[in-house]
C-alpha positions as CSV (number, residue, x, y, z in Angstrom):
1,X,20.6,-43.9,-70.9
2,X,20.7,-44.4,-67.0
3,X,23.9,-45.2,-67.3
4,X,25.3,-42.6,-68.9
5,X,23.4,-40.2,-66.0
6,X,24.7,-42.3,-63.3
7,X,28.5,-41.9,-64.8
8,X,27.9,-38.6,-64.7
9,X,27.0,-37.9,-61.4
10,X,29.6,-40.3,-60.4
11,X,32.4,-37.6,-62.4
12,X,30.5,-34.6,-60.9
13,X,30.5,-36.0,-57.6
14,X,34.7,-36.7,-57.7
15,X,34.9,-33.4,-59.0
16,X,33.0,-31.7,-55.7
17,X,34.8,-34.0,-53.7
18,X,38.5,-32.7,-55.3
19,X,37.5,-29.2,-54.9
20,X,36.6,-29.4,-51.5
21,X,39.7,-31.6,-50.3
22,X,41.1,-29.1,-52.3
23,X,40.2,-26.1,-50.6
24,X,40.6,-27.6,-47.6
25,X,44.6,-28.1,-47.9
26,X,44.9,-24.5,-49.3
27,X,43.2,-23.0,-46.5
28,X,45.1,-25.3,-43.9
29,X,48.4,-24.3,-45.9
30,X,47.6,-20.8,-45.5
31,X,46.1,-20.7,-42.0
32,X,49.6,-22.4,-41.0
33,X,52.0,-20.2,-42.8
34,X,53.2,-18.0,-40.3
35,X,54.1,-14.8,-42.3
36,X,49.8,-15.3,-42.9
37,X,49.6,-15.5,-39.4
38,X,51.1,-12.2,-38.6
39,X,49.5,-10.5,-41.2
40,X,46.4,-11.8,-39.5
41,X,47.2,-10.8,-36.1
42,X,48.3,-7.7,-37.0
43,X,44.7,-6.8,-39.0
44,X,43.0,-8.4,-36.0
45,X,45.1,-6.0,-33.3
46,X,44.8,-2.7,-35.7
47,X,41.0,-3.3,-35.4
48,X,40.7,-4.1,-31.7
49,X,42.8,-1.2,-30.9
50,X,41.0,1.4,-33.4
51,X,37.4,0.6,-32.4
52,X,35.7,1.7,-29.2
53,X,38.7,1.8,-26.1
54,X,38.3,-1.4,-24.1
55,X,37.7,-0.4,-20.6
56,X,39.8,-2.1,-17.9
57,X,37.5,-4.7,-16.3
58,X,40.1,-6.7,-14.2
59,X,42.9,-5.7,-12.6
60,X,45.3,-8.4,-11.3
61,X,44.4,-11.9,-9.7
62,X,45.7,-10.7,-6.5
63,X,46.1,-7.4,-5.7
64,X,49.8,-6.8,-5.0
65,X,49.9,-2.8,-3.5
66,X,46.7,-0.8,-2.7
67,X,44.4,0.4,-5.0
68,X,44.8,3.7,-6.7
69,X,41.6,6.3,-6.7
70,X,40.8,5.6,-9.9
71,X,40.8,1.8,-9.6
72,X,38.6,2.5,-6.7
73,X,36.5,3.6,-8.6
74,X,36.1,1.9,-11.1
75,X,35.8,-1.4,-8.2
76,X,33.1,0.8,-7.5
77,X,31.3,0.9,-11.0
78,X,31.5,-2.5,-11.7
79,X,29.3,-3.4,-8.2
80,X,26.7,-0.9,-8.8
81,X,23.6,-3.1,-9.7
82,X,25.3,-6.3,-9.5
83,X,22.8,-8.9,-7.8
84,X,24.8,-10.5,-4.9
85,X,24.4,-14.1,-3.7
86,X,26.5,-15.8,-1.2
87,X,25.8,-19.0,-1.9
């Protein structure tokens, strides 16, 4: 009797250990196909670009001509309220 319930835990545990080995070469299959990929990308970007605008936070590393008015101001937004420490 216990070893008929040990045999068949030992066949339901090769079968959870198949599906997930399983599921884990499908999904690494399809997260590596690249037509997947763009389809992907594309979802992700037609979301991003439909939701709320993104404001411009940063401008360039180092600013290469001056700034126009209205990235003056918004240099000016970003500081208001900003706590700052020089050290």
């Amino acid at each position: 009797m216990v070893r008929k319930i040990i045999d068949g835990l030992a066949v339901i545990s090769f079968l959870l250990v198949v599906v997930i080995t399983g599921g884990g070469v499908f999904g690494y299959l399809w997260i590596t196909n690249e037509d997947n990929q763009k389809a992907i990308k594309e979802k992700v970007m037609k979301e991003v670009t439909s939701s709320i605008p993104l404001p411009s936070l940063s401008g360039p590393a180092l600013p290469t001509n001056p700034l126009s008015s209205k990235q003056q101001k918004n240099e000016e937004k970003k500081a208001v309220g900003v706590p700052f420490s020089p050290f």
